[in-house]
C-alpha positions as CSV (number, residue, x, y, z in Angstrom):
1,X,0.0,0.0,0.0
2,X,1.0,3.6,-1.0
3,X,1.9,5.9,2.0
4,X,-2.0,5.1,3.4
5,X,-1.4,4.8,7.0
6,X,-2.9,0.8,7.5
7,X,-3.0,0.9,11.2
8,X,-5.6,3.7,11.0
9,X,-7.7,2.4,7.8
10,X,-8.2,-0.6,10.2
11,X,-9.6,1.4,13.0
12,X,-11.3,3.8,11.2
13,X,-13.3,1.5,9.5
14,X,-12.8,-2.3,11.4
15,X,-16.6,-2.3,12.3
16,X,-18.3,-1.1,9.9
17,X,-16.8,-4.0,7.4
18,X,-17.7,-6.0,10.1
19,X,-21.2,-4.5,10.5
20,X,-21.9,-4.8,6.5
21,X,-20.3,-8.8,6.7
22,X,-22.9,-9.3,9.8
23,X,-25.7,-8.0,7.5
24,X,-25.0,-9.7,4.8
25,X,-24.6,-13.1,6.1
26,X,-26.5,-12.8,9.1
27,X,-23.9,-15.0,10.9
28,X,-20.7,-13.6,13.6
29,X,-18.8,-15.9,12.6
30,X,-18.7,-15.3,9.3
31,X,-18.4,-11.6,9.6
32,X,-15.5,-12.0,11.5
33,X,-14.2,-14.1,9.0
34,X,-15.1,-12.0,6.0
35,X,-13.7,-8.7,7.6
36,X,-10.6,-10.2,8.7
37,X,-9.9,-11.4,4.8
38,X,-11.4,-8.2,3.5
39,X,-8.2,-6.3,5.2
40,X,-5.8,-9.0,4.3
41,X,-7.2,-8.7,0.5
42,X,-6.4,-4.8,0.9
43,X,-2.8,-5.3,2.6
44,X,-1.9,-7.2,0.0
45,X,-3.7,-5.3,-3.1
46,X,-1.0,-4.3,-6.0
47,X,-2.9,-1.0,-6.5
48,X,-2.6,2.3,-4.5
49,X,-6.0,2.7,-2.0
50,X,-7.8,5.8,-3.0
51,X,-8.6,7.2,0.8
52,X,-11.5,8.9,-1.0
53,X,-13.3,5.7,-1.9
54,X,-11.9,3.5,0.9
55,X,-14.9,2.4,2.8
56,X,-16.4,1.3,-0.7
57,X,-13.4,-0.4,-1.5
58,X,-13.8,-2.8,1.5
59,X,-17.5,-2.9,1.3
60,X,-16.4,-4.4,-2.0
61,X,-14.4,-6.9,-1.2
62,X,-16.4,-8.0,1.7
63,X,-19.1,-8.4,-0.4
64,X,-17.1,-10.1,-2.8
65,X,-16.0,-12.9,-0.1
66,X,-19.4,-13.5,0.5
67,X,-20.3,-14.1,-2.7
68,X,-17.3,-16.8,-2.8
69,X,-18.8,-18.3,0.2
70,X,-22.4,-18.2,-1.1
71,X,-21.2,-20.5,-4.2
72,X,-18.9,-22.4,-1.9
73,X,-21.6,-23.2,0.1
74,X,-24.1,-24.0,-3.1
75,X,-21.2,-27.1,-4.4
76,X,-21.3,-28.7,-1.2
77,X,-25.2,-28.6,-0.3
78,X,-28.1,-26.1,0.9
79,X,-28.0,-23.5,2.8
80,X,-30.0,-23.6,5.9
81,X,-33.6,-21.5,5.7
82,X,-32.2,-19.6,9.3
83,X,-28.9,-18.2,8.6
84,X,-28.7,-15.9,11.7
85,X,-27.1,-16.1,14.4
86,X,-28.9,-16.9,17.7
87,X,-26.4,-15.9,20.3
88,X,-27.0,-12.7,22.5
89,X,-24.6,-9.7,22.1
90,X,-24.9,-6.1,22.5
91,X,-27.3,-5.8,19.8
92,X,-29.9,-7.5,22.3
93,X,-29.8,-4.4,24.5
94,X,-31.0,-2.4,21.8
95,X,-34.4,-1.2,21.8
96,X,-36.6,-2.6,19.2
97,X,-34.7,-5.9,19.0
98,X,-37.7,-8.1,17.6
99,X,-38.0,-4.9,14.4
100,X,-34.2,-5.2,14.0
101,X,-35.1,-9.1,13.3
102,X,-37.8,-8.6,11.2
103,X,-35.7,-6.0,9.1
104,X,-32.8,-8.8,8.9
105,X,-35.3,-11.5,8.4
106,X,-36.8,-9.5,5.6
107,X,-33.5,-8.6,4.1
108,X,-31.9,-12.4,3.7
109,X,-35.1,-13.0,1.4
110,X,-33.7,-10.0,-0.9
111,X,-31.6,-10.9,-3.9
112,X,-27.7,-10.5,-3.0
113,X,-27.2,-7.0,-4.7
114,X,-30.4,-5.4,-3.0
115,X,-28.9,-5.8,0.3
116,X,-25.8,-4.9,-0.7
117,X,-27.0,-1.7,-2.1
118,X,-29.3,-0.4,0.8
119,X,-26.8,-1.9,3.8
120,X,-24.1,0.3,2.0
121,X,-26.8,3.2,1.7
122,X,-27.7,2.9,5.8
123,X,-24.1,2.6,6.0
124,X,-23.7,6.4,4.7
125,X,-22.5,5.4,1.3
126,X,-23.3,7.8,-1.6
127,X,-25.0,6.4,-4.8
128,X,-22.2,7.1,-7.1
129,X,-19.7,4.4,-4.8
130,X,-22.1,2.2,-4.4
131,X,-22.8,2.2,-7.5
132,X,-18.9,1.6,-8.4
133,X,-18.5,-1.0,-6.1
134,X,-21.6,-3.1,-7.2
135,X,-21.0,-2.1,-11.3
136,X,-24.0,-0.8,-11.5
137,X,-25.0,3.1,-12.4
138,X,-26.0,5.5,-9.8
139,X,-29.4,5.9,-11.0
140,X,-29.6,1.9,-10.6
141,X,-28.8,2.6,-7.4
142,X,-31.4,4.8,-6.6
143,X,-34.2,2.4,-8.1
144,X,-32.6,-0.8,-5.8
145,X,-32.3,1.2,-2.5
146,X,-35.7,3.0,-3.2
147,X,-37.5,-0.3,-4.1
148,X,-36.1,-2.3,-1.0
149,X,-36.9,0.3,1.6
150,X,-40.4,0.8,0.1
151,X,-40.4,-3.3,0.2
152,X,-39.7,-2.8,4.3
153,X,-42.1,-0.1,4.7
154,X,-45.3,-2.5,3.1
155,X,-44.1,-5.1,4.9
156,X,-44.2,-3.1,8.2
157,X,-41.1,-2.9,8.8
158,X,-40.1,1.0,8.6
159,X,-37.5,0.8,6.1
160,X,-33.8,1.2,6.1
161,X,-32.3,4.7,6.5
């Protein structure tokens, strides 16, 4: 890496890799291992890291790694209905737990890149690098975020923000 100070790019944005890897598999242990291999991926990347588009860099690759595990996971047999994981942490402290589930419940159901796109989006994100880090266009972007929370919202859930 190119005079990008690693120590901090870990710090600054460790848990929200983490965060988006929890979301999208629904499983700790997996997040864990996703967002330790996304900032292995980056150690090791042959390109310079743009700080400007950092966080949707990782996003990126931790969605990426999921992907790989998704198809991994197809060649050697099903994937269970419940992917979540049961075990208490501090998200049970949090009011509203049972809506946080229904929102998380509802979002496995989604196709892949729908999540992707409004967990990056409720992750601060703008459009345009989302947009580069899915390869889609910003206005796709838009549509898939705007579709998914109204989805949420019919379904009673309240949406993503």
């Amino acid at each position: 890496m190119n005079a990008v100070d690693f120590g901090g790019l870990y710090e600054r944005h460790a848990a929200d890799v983490y965060r988006f890897a929890l979301y999208l598999t629904g499983s700790r242990a997996d997040a864990e291992e996703i967002a330790s291999e996304t900032f292995v991926r980056a150690w090791i990347a042959s390109g310079a890291i743009r700080t400007q588009t950092v966080k949707a860099y990782l996003f990126s690759i931790a969605r990426n790694l999921h992907i790989e595990g998704l198809r991994r996971r197809r060649t050697l047999g099903e994937m269970p209905a419940d992917v979540r994981d049961r075990a208490p942490g501090p998200e049970a402290a949090a009011a509203g737990r049972d809506a946080l589930d229904g929102v998380l419940a509802a979002l496995q159901q989604m196709p892949e890149v729908d999540r992707a796109a409004v967990l990056m989006r409720a992750d601060g994100l703008a459009y345009d690098e989302i947009a580069r880090a899915l390869g889609l266009s910003p206005a796709a972007v838009r549509v898939r975020v705007h579709r998914v929370r109204m989805k949420l919202t019919a379904d009673g859930h309240g949406g993503v923000r």
